[in-house]
C-alpha positions as CSV (number, residue, x, y, z in Angstrom):
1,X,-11.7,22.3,6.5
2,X,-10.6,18.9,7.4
3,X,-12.1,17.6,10.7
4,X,-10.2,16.4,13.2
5,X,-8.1,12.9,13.6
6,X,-6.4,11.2,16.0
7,X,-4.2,9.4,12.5
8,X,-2.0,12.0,12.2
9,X,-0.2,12.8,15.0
10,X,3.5,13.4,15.3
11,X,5.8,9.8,15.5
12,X,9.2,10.3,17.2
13,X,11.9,9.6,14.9
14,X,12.7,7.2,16.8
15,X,10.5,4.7,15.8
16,X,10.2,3.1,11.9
17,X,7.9,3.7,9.6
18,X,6.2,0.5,10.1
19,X,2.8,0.3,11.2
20,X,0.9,-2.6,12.8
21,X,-1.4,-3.1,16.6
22,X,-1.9,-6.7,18.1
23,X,-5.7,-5.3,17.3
24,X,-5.0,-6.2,14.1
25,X,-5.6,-10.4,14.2
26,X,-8.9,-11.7,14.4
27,X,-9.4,-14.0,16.9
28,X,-13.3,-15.1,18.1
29,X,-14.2,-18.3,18.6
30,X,-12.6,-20.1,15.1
31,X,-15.4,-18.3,13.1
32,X,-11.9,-17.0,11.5
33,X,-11.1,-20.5,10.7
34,X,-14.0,-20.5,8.3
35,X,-12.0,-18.7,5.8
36,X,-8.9,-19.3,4.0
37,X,-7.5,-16.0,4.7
38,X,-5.0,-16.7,8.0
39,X,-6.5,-13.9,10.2
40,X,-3.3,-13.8,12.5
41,X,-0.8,-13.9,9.6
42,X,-0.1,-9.5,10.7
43,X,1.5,-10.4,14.4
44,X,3.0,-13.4,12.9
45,X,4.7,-11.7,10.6
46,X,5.7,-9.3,13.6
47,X,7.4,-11.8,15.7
48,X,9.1,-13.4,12.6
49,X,11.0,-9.8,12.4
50,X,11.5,-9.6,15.8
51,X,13.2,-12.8,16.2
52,X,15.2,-11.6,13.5
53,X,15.9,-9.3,15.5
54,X,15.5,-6.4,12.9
55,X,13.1,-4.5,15.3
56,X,11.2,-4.1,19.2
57,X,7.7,-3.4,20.3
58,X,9.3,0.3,20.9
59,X,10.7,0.9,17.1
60,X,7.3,0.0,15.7
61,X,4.6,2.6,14.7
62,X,1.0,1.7,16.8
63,X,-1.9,1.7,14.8
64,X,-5.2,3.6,16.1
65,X,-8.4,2.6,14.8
66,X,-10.0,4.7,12.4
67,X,-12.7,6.5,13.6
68,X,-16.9,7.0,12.2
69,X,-15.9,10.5,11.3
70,X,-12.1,9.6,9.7
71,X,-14.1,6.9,7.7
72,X,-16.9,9.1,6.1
73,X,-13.8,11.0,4.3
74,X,-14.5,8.6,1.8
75,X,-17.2,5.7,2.8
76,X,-21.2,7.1,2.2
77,X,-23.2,7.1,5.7
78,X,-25.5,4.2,4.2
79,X,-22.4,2.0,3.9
80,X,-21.4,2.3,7.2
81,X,-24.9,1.9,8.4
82,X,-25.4,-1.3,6.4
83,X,-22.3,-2.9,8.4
84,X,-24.2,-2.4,11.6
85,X,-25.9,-5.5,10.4
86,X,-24.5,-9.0,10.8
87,X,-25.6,-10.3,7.8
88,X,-23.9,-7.3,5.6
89,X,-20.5,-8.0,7.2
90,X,-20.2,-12.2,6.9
91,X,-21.8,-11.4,3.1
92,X,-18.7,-8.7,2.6
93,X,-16.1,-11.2,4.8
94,X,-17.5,-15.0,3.4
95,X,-18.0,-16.1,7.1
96,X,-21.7,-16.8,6.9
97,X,-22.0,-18.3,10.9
98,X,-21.6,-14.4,11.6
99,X,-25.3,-13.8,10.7
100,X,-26.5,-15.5,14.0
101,X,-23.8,-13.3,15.7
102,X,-25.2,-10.1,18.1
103,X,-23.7,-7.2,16.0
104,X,-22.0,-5.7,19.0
105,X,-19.6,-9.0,18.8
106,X,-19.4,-8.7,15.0
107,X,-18.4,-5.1,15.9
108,X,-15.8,-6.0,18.2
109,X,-14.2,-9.4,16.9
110,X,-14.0,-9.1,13.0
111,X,-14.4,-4.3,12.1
112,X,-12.6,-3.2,15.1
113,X,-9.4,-5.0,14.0
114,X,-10.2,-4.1,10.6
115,X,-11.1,-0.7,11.2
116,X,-7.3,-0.7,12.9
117,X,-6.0,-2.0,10.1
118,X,-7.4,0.7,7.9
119,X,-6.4,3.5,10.4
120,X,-2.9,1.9,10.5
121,X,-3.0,2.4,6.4
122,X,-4.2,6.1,6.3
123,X,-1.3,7.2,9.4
124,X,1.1,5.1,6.9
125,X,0.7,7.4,4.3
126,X,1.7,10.4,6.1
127,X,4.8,8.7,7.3
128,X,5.7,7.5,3.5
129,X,5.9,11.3,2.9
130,X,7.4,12.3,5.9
131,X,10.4,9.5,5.8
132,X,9.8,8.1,2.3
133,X,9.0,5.3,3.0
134,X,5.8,3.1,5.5
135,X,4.9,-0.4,5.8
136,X,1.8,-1.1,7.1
137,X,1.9,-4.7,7.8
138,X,-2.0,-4.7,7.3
139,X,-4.7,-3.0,5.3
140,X,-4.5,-3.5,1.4
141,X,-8.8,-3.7,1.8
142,X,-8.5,-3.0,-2.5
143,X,-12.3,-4.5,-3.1
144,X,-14.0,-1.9,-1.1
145,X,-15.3,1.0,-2.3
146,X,-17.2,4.0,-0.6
147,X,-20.3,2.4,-1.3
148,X,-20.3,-1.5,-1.2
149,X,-17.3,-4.0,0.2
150,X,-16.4,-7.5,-0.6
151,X,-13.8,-10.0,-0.9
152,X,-12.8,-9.4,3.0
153,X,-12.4,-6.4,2.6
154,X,-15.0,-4.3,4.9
155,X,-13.3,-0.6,4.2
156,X,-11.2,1.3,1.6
157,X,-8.5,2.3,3.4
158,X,-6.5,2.3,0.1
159,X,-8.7,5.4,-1.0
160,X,-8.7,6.9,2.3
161,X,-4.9,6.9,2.7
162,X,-4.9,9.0,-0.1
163,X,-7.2,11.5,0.2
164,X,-6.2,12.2,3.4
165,X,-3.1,12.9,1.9
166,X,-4.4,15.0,-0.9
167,X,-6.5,17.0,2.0
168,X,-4.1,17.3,4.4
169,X,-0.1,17.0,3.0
170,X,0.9,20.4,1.3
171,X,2.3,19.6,-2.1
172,X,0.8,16.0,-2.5
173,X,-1.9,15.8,-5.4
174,X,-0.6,13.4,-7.6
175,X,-0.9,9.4,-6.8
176,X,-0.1,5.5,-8.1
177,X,-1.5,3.0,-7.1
178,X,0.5,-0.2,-7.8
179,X,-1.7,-3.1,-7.2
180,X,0.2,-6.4,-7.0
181,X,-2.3,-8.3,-5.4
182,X,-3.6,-11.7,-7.7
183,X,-6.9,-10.2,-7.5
184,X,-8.0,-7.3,-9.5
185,X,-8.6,-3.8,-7.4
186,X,-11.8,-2.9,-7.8
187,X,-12.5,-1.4,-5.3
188,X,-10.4,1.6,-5.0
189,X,-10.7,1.7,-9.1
190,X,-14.3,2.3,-8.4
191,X,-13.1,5.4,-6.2
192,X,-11.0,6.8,-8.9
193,X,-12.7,6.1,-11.7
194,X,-13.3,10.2,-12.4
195,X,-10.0,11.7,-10.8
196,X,-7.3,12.1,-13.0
197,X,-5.0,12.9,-10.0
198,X,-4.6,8.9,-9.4
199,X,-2.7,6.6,-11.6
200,X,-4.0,2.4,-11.3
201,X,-1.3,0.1,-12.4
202,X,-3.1,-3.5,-11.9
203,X,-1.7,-7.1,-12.6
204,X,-4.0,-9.7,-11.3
205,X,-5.2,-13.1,-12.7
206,X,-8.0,-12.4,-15.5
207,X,-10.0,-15.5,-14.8
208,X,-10.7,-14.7,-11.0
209,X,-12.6,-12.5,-8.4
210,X,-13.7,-9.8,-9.0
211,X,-14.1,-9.8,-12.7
212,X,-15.5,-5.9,-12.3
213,X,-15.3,-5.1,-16.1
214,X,-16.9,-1.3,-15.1
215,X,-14.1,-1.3,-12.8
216,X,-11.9,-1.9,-15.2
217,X,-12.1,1.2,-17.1
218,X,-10.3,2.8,-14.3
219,X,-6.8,1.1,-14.5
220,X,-4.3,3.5,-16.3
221,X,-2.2,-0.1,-16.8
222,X,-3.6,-3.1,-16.9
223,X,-1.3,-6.6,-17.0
224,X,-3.7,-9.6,-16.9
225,X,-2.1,-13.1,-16.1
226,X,-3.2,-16.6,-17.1
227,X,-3.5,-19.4,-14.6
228,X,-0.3,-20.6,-13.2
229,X,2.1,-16.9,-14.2
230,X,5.4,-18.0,-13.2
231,X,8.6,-16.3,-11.5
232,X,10.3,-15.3,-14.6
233,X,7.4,-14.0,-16.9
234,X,6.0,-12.1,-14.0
235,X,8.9,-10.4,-12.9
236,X,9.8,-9.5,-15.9
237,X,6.1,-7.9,-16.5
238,X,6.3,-6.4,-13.2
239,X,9.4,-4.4,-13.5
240,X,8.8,-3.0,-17.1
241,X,5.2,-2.2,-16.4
242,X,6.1,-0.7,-12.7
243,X,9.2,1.5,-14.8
244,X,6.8,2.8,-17.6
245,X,4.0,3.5,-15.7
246,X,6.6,5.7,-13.5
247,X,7.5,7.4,-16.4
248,X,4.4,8.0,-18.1
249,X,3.0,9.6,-15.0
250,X,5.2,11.0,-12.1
251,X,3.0,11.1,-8.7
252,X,4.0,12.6,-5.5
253,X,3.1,9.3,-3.6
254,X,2.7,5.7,-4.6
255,X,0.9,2.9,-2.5
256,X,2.2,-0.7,-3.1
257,X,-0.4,-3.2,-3.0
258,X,1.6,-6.2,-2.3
259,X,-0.8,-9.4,-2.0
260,X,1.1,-12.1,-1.3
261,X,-2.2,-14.4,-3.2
262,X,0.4,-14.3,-5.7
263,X,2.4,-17.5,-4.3
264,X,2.2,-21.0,-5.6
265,X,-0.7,-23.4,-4.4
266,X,-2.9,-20.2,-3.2
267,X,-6.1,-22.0,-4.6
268,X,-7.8,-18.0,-5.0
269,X,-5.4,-16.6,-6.9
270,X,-4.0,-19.4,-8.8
271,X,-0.8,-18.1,-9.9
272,X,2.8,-20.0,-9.4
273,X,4.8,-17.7,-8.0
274,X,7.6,-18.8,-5.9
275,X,8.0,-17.4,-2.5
276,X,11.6,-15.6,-3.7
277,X,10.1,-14.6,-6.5
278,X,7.6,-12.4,-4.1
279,X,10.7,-11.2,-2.0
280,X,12.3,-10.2,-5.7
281,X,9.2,-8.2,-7.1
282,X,8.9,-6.4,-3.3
283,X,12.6,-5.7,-3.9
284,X,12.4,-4.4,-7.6
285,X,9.1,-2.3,-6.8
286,X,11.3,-0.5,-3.7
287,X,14.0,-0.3,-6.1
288,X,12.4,1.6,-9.0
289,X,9.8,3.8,-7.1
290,X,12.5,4.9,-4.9
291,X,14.9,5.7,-7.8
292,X,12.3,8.0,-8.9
293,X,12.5,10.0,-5.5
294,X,9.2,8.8,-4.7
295,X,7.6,7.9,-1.5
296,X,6.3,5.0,-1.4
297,X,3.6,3.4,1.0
298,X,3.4,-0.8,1.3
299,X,0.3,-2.5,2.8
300,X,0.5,-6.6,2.5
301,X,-3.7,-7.0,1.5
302,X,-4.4,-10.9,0.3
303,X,-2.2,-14.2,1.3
304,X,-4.2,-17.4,1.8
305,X,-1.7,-19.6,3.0
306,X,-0.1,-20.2,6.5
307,X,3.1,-19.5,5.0
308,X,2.6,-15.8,3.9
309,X,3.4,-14.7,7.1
310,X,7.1,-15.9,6.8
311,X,7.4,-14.8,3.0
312,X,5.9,-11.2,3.8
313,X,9.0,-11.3,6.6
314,X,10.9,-12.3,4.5
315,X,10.6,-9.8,1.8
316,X,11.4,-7.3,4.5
317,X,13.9,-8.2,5.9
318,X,15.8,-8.3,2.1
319,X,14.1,-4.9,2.0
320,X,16.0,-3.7,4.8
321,X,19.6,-5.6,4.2
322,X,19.8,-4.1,0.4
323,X,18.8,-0.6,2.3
324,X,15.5,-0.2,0.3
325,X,13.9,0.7,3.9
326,X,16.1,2.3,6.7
327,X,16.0,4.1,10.0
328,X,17.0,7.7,8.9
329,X,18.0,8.7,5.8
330,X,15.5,7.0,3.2
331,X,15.5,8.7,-0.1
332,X,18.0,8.2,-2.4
333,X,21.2,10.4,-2.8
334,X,21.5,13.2,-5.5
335,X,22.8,12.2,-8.9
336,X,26.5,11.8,-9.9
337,X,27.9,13.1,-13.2
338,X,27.3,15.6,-15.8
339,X,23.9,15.6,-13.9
340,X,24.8,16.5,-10.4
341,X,24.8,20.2,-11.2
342,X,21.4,20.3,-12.4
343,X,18.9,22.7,-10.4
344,X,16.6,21.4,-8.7
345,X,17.7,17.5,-8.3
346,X,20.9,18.0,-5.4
347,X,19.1,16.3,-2.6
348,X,20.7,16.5,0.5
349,X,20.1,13.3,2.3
350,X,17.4,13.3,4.5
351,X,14.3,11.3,5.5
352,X,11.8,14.3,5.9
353,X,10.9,16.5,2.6
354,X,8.3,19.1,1.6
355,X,7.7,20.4,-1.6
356,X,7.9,23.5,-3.2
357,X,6.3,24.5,-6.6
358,X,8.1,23.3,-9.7
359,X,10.3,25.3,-11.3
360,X,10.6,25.6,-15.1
361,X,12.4,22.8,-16.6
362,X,15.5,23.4,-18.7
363,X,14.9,22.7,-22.6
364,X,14.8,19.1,-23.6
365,X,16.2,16.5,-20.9
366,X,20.0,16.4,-19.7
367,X,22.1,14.2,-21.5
368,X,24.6,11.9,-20.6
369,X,25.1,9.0,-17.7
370,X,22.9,9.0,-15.0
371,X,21.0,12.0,-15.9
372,X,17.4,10.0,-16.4
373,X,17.0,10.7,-12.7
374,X,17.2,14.1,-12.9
375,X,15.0,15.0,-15.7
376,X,12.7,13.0,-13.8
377,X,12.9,15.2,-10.9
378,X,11.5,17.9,-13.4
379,X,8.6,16.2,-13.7
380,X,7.4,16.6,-10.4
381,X,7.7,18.9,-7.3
382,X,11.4,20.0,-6.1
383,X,12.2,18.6,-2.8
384,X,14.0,20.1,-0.6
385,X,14.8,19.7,3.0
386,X,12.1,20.7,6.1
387,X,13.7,23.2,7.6
């Protein structure tokens, strides 16, 4: 029996499917200074959309902090014992001054907003299936594991989002993980290493961090980059690795790990991608996963450079003016053609689905324009509308 959380409470339908707390930034100090990670680059990107003026304060989703009990879902006891010392956290966040730091302040200044962060992941999740879509405009912690964190990244709240899904969401037990970042995801591919349910698509610089060759044996795709990848070799990588890896394996869910480390002159991740070409592979990733009927979940994980912020804005704002994300309606309408007769694939179009168990498939896929879509929707659950 699942224990009780405070992450999955109803949202009004009133407000997006984007996540995000002023908790979030990490301010103490300037010890954040110390790193190269902009630890206010989340409410940056906030006020960059709201002076867009694509959303308010009241049209935004806010994040709770993840409780002791939500994180032992996944992290060990030990672990989360081990971050009660100072010197464990500025080893896992690369701020060494935090050893002569009181661990109540550590507590405070640098996990609470992370632990928000992670909370604001797992209560994303639910709204990807509920609306088809959730941004969280934090988390994306993919070097932690249960056991051991790293890289910045203190707790797996890529690994939690989706076992809370698989524990709590009737009809979800099939997951991707697309991870996007530069650096390779090792942490959440030390998770899944043994569960078949979850599918690891990973493209990262093969020279850099983490270089977790054990970790390694997890990843159901693997696309390793050279120094200095550039716009149109990674794109093109991107989308056919993102359609076949769709198509190989059909999940209920899929989290986007989209690291904006990725962009030209980020010394850690050194690749030399331009900042369209980041607003282009968020856009194709949308595109695809979404033409599958598949909900998709986006957390923003690593971006070393001041800039991110206004890229990561950027790409969501192109997300919302070529309707990959909406208010209302959010999956895409039924096929057209010889197809739109075919049981099973007339979705009606609405935001909020459940799933039923799959029927039996007719013999050998439907032929003809357009119909790709609907044998797809074979291969997983039929949706249908909540009633």
């Amino acid at each position: 029996m699942p224990h009780s959380t405070q992450l999955y409470q109803h949202v009004p339908e009133s407000r997006w499917p984007i996540v995000y707390s002023p908790r979030y930034n990490i301010t103490f100090m300037g010890l954040e200074k110390l790193h190269p990670f902009d630890a206010g680059k989340w409410g940056k990107v906030i006020n960059f959309l709201k002076e867009e003026k694509l959303l308010t304060d009241g049209m935004l989703v806010e994040a709770r902090e993840a409780s002791e009990e939500d994180l032992l879902v996944v992290h060990t006891r030990r672990y989360l014992n081990e971050l009660k010392w100072s010197f464990a956290v500025a080893t896992i966040t690369e701020i060494p001054p935090l050893i002569f730091l009181p661990n109540f302040l550590v507590q405070r200044k640098v996990l609470r907003p992370l632990r928000t962060q992670t909370g604001g992941t797992i209560m994303a999740g639910k709204l990807a299936v509920e609306r088809g879509w959730a941004i969280n405009i934090g988390g994306g912690f993919h070097h932690c594991s249960s056991d051991r964190g790293g890289g910045f990244c203190a707790y797996a709240d890529i690994t939690l989002a989706i076992k809370f899904l698989f524990d709590r969401v009737e009809g979800i037990s099939r997951a991707t993980i697309i991870d996007l970042d530069a650096h390779q995801g090792n942490g959440h591919e030390r998770d899944f290493m043994e569960d078949k349910r979850v599918y690891i698509m990973d493209v990262y610089n093969r020279h850099i961090y983490p270089g977790d060759r054990f970790a390694k044996q997890a990843i159901r795709r693997k696309v390793e980059l050279e120094w200095g990848t550039e716009d149109e070799e990674y794109l093109g990588k991107v989308e056919q690795h993102v359609e076949k890896a769709l198509r190989e394996y059909l999940p209920d869910v899929v989290v986007y790990n989209a690291g904006t480390d990725i962009l030209e002159g980020d010394r850690l991740g050194g690749l030399a991608i331009s900042p369209g070409g980041i607003v282009k592979r968020d856009e194709l990733v949308f595109r695809v996963v979404r033409g599958h009927q598949v909900p998709i979940l986006m957390v923003t994980s690593g971006g070393y450079q001041k800039r991110t912020a206004r890229i990561i804005a950027d790409s969501i704002l192109n997300l919302s003016s070529e309707e990959q994300v909406r208010q209302g309606p959010s999956l895409a309408g039924p096929p057209q053609g010889p197809c739109a007769g075919s049981p099973g694939v007339s979705l009606p179009p609405r935001a909020w689905w459940k799933t039923e168990p799959r029927p039996q498939p007719p013999e050998g896929p439907p032929r003809g324009p357009g119909c790709g879509l609907a044998w797809g929707s074979w291969q997983r659950d039929l949706l249908v509308p909540v009633s």
